[in-house]
N, C-alpha and C positions, 0 to 999 in steps of 0.2 A: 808819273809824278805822285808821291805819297804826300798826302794832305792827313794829319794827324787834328783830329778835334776832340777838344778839352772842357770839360763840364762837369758839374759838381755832381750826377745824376742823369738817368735821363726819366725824371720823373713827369707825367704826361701833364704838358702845360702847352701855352702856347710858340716858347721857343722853341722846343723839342720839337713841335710838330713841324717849324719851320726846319729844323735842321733833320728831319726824315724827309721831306721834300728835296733838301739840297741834295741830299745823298741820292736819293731813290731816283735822280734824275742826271748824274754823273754822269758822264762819256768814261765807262768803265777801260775803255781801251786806251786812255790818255792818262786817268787818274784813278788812284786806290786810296778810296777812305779808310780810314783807322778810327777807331774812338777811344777815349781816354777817357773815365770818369774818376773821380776822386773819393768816394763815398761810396757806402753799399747801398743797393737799389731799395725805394721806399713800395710800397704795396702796389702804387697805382705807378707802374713803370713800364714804357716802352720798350724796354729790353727784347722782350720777343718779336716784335715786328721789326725793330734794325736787326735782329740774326736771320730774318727771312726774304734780308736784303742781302744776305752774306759778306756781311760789314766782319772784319774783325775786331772784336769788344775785349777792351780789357779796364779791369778796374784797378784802383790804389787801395782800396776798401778803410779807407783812414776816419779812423775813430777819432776826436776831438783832440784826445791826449797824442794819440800815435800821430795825427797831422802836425799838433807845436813841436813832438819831437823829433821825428825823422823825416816829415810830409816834403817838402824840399829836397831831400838827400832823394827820396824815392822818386819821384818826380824828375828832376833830373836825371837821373839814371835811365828810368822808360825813356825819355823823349832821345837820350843820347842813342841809347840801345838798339831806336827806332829806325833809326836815319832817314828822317823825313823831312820832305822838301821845305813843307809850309807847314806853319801851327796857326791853328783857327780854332780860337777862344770864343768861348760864348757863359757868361754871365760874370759879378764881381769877383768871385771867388779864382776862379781860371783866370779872368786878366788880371788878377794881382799877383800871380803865381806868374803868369809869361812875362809882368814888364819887372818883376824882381830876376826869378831865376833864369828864365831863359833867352837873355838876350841875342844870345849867338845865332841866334832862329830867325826865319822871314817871318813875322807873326802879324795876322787878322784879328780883327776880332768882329764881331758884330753887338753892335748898341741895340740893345729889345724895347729899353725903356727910356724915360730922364729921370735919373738919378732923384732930383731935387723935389719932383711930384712924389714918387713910387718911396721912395725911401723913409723920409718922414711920414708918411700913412700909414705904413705897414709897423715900423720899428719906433716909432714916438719922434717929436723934434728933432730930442738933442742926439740921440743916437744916430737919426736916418738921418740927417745935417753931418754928423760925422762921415756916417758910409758913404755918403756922397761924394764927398770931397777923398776921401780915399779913392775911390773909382776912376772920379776926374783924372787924380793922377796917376793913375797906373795905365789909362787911357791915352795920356799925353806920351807914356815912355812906347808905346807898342805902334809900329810900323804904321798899319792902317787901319782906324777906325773905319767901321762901315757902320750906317746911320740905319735903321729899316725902314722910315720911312721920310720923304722930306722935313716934315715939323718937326721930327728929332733930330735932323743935320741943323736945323736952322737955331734950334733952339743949346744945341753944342756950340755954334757959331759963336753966342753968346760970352761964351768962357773961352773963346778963341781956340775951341779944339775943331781945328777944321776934318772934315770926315766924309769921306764917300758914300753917296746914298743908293741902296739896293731895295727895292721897296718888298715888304711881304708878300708872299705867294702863294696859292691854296691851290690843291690837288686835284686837277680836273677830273680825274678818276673815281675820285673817291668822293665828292659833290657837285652832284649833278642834281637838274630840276628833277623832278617824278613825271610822270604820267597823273593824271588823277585815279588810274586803276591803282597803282603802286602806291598813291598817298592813302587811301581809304585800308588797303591792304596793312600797309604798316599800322595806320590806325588801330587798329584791328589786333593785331599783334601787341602795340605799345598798351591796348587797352584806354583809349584816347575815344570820345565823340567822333561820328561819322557825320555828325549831320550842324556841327558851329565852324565858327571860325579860331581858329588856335592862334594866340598869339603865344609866343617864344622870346625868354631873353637868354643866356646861356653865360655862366661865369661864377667865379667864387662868390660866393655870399658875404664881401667886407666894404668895408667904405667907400672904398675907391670906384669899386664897381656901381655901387648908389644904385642895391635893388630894392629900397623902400621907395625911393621914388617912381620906378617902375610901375611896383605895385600899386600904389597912391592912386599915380594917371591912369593907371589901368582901371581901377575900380571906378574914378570919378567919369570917365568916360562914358560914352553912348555902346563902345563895344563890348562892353560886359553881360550886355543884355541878350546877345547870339553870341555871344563869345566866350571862351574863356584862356588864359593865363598858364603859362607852364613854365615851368622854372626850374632850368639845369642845374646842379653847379650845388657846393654844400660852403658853410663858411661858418666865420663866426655871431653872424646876425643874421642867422637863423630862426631865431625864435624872434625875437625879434621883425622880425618878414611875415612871422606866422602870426605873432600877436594883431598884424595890420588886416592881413589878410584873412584871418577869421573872425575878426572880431564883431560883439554880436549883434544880430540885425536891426536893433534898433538903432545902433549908431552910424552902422554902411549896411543896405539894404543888399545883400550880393549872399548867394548860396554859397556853401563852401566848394561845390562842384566845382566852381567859377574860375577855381586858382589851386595849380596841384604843384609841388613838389615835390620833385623826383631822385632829391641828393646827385651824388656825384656817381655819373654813367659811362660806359666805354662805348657806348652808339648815337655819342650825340646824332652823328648823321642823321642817322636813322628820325632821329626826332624834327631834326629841320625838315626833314622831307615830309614829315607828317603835318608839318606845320602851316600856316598862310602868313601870318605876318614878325614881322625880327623886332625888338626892340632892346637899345644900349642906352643907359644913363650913368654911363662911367665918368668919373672927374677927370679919370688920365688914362690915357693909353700911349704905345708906340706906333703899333700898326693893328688894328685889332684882328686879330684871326678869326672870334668867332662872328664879327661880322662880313668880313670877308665868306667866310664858311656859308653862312646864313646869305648872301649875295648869290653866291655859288650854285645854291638849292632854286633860284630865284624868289626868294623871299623879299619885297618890298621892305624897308627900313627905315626905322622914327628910333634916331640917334638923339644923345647929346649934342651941342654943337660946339665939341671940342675942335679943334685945329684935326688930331688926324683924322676923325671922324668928316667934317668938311673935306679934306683930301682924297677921303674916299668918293665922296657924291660928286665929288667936282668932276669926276670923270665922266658922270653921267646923272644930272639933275633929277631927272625922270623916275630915278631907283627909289627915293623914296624922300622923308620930310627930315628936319632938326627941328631941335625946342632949347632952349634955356639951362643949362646945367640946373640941377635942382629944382625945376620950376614944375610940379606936376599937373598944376591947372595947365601949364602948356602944353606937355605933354598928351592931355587927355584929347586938347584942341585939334592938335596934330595925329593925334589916332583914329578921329572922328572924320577928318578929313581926306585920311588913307583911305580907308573903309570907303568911300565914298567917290573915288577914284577909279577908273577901270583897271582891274589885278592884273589884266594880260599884260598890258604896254609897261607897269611897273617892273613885271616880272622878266619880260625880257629886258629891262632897260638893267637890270638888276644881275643877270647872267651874263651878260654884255662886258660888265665891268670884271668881271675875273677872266671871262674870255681872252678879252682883250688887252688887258691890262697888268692887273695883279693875281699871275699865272703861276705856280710854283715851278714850272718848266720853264718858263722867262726867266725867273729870279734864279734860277739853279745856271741856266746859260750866263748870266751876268758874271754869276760870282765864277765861273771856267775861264770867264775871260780874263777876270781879274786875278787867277791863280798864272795862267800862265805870263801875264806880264807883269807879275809882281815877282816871278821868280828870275826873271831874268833882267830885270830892272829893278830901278828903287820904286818905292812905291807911290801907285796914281797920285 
C-alpha cells in the first residue's frame, strides 16, 4: 500500500519528528512511504535522516510566485503520477492543498496543533484568526482528521470537527535514561558541570513557549544555588531571556554560570541525558514532544498546567509537578519541591510513561491500522 505524505518541508520541529517515527516504524512489507514536500529545504532539515530510512523524497521546490502560479497544476500532477493509496497531510499548508485539489484521494491528515492558540501568537490576531478558520475548513473537507493528542480532539470537538485521536510518540531508541557513567561522560563532552543539578527546558525562544517565565522560576527558586538552567532552542525573545537572566547582581543575586544558552542544537538528546530535571512553561501545545523527549531520558517534569500537559502526568502522577501558566513564584514552589523528592522513583515513574504509553512504535502501529481500514472503508 503506498501512503504519500505531504508537508510544506521537513524542517526539524516537532511534527517532523513525529512523522520520522511514523515512518521509521512502518511494516515495510505491507506499506511504502513516499514524501512529498512543497518548498525547498530550510538549513535545519531532516532530509538526511528520512534518506537513511530509504523513504523516497521528492520535492515541488515552489517559490511563493511559482506556488500562486502553477503550485496546484504541479501538485496534482505528482500525486496523480503517484498512484497512491492514501495521502497523509500534515500541517495548514498540505491540508489546504488536499481538501482543495485532491479530492479524489483517501486523504489523512494529522492536527499537531489548535489553530485558535498557535495561530494568533505566532502571526498576530487578525491574521492567525484568519488562518485559523481557513484550516478549520479545509479540515472539515478531508476524509480523517487525526487529533495527536486528546485535548486537541476535544477541543476540535468544539467546532464540531469530529476527529480521531492518535497520541504522540517518541523514539524508544533514540531516548533512553543514561547510566550515571554516560550522564557525566556527555557532560563532559557538552562542556556542562559535573558536579550541580542541570535543569533543562527545550523549545523556541517566543511567546508561546513562555521561556521568561522559566527563567524567572528558575532564578527565584532554592535550585539555583547547586543548580543551574540550560536552555535549548533559539527565538525571537532571545535577548530578551538574556536580559532576565544576566541581569546584574544587585538586582537577582545568581552568577551568570547559573543559566547557559545553547541556541538551536541537532543533539538535543544528548543534552537531556546530561540533564536532571525537565521544565515546560508553554501557553499552548498539542502533544509536546520535547517533553515527552525529556520523560523519555527519565527526566522528572515541572510543566505548565496546560490541558495536554496534565494529559501527559495523568498517566502517571509520580513523573513530576504543574504550576500555573505564567506564575513563576509557582514555578519556583514546584522546583523546590522536585528537588526535594527522591529522583529514582520520579525517574522511573517518568520512563514508564513513554514505555508504556506514548511509544512512537505504538503510535506508528495505530496509524497502520488506520491505513489499512481507511483504504478499504470510509473512514473511522
Amino acid at each position: 500500500m503506498k501512503v504519500l505524505y505531504i508537508g510544506s518541508t521537513l524542517r526539524v520541529c516537532g511534527p517532523i519528528n513525529q512523522l520520522f517515527a511514523l515512518i521509521k516504524y512502518l511494516d515495510r512489507k505491507k506499506f511504502e512511504p513516499i514524501i512529498l514536500t512543497l518548498s525547498p529545504e530550510p538549513t535545519h532539515s531532516a532530509l538526511t535522516s528520512f534518506q537513511k530510512l530509504g523513504v523516497k523524497i521528492n520535492s515541488l521546490k515552489l517559490s511563493r510566485l511559482k506556488d500562486f502560479l502553477v503550485g496546484k497544476y504541479a501538485l496534482k500532477k505528482f500525486v496523480d503520477d503517484c498512484h497512491c493509496d492514501i495521502v497523509h497531510t500534515h500541517g495548514i499548508r498540505a491540508d489546504i492543498y488536499a481538501a482543495q485539489y485532491l479530492q479524489k484521494y483517501k486523504r489523512i491528515t494529522t492536527i499537531h496543533n489548535y489553530p485558535y492558540h498557535d495561530y494568533p501568537m505566532k502571526y498576530g490576531k487578525l491574521l492567525g484568526y484568519f488562518m485559523a478558520e481557513q484550516h478549520l475548513r479545509a479540515l472539515r473537507q478531508i476524509d480523517l482528521p487525526v487529533a495527536c493528542s486528546n485535548t486537541i480532539g476535544k477541543m476540535l470537538d468544539l467546532h464540531n470537527l469530529n476527529s480521531y485521536v492518535v497520541q504522540n510518540g517518541v523514539d524508544p531508541t533514540s531516548y533512553t535514561p543514561p547510566t550515571q557513567k554516560e550522564r557525566l561522560k556527555l557532560r563532559q563532552q557538552l562542556g556542562l558541570p559535573l558536579n550541580q543539578k542541570i535543569f533543562i527546558t527545550v523549545g523556541a525562544l517566543i511567546e508561546r513557549k513562555q521561556p521568561e517565565t522559566a527563567i524567572r522560576g528558575f532564578i527565584t527558586s532554592q535550585a539555583k544555588e547547586r543548580g543551574m538552567l540550560l536552555i535549548v532552542g533559539e527565538g525571537s525573545l532571545r535577548n530578551a531571556c538574556e536580559a532576565i537572566a544576566y541581569a546584574p547582581a544587585s538586582q537577582i543575586a545568581l552568577p551568570n554560570s547559573c543559566i547557559k544558552f545553547t541556541g538551536q542544537v541537532d543533539n538535543v538528546a544528548d543534552y537531556l541525558r546530561a540533564a536532571d530535571y525537565f521544565i515546560s512553561a508553554s501557553l499552548s501545545e498539542g502533544l509536546p514532544i520535547s517533553v515527552m523527549e525529556a520523560l523519555a531520558c527519565g527526566l522528572p517534569v515541572c510543566l505548565s498546567d496546560i490541558e495536554p500537559h496534565k494529559e501527559i502526568l495523568d498517566l502517571n502522577r509520580q513523573a513530576g509537578v504543574t504550576f500555573p501558566v505564567g506564575d513563576s513564584q509557582a514555578l519556583a514552589k514546584q522546583l523546590n519541591k522536585l528537588v526535594q523528592t527522591e529522583t529514582k522513583i520520579l525517574s522511573q515513574a517518568a520512563s514508564e510513561i513513554v514505555d508504556q504509553y506514548l511509544n512512537a512504535e505504538i503510535m506508528s502501529q495505530k496509524y497502520q491500522l488506520i491505513y489499512r481500514g481507511f483504504r478499504y472503508s470510509n473512514p473511522i
